[in-house]
C-alpha positions in Angstrom: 61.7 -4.0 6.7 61.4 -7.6 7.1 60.3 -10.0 3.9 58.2 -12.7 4.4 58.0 -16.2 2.2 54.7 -16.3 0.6 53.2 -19.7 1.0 52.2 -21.4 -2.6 48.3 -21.6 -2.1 48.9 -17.7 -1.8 51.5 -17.5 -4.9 48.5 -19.7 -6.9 45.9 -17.9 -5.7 47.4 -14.3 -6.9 48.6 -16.1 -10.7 44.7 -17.8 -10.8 43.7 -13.9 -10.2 45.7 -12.7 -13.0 45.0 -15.4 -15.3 41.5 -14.5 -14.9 42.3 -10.7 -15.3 44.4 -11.7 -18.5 41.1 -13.9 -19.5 38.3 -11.1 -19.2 40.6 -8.4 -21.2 41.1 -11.4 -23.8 37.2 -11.9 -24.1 36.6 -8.0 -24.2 39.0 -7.8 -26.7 36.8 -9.7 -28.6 33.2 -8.7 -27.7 35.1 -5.0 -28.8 36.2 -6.9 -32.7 32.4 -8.5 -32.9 31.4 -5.2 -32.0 33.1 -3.4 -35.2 32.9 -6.3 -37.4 28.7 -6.0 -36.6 29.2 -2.0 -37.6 30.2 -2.7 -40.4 28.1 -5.1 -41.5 25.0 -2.5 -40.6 26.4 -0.2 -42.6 26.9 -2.1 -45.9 23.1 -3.5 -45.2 22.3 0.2 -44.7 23.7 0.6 -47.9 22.3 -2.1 -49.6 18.5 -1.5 -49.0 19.4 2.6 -49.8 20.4 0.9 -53.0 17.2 -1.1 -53.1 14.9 1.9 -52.5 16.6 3.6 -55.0 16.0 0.8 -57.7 12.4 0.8 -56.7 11.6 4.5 -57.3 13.3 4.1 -60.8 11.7 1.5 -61.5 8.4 2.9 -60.5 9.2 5.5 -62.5 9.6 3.7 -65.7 6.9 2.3 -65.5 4.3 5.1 -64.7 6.3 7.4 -68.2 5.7 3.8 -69.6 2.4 3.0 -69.0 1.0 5.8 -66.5 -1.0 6.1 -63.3 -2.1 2.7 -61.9 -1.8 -0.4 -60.1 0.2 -3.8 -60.7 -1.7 -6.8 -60.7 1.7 -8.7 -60.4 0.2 -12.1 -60.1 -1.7 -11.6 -63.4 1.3 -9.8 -64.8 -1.1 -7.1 -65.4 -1.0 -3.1 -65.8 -4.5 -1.9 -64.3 -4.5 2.1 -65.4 -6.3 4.4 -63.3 -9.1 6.0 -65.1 -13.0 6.6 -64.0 -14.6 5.3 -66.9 -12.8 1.8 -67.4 -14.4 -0.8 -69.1 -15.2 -4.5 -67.5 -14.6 -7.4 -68.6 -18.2 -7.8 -70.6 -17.1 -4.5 -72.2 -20.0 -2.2 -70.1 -18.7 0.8 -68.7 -18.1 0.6 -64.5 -17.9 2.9 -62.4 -15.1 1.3 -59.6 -12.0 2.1 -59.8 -8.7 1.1 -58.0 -5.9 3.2 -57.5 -2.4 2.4 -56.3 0.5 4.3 -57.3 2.8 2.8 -59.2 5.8 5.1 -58.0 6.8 4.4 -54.4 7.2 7.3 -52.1 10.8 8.4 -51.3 11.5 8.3 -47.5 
């Protein structure tokens, strides 16, 4: 078999080749570590608002054995118990009525 001299545009065109090949494994090396790093960072906001939802049905329940069934006027900073026969404001009975649970549902 007979070797043949490879001409340098030839010798530079094969190490440009691999340079890029070297490049693109580099680059999906990274995209891969942003990839886990972003995991990771789903989970502990996964675990964060699991923590959150739990705070809020304690909460919610502390406050209905507290005060009982009703709606937050937060706002006001006001407890509005659910009843049928509340009083107004001018101290005559009314007949409206608004309910909102004060425990959240649990999903």
């Amino acid at each position: 078999m007979n070797t043949k001299k490879l001409t340098e545009k030839e010798i530079t065109s094969i190490q440009e080749v691999r340079r890029n090949v070297e490049q693109v494994q580099v680059e999906l090396g990274r995209v891969e570590y942003s990839r886990l790093e972003l995991s990771a960072r789903r989970a502990n906001v996964e675990k964060w608002l699991e923590d959150i939802r739990t705070a809020e049905v304690d909460l919610a329940k502390e406050l209905q054995d507290k005060y009982g069934d009703g709606s937050i006027d937060l706002g006001e900073g006001l407890f509005i118990p659910t009843t049928e026969d509340k009083k107004d404001v001018d101290g005559e009975k009314s007949q409206e009525t608004t309910t909102i649970d004060t425990a959240s549902e649990e999903k």
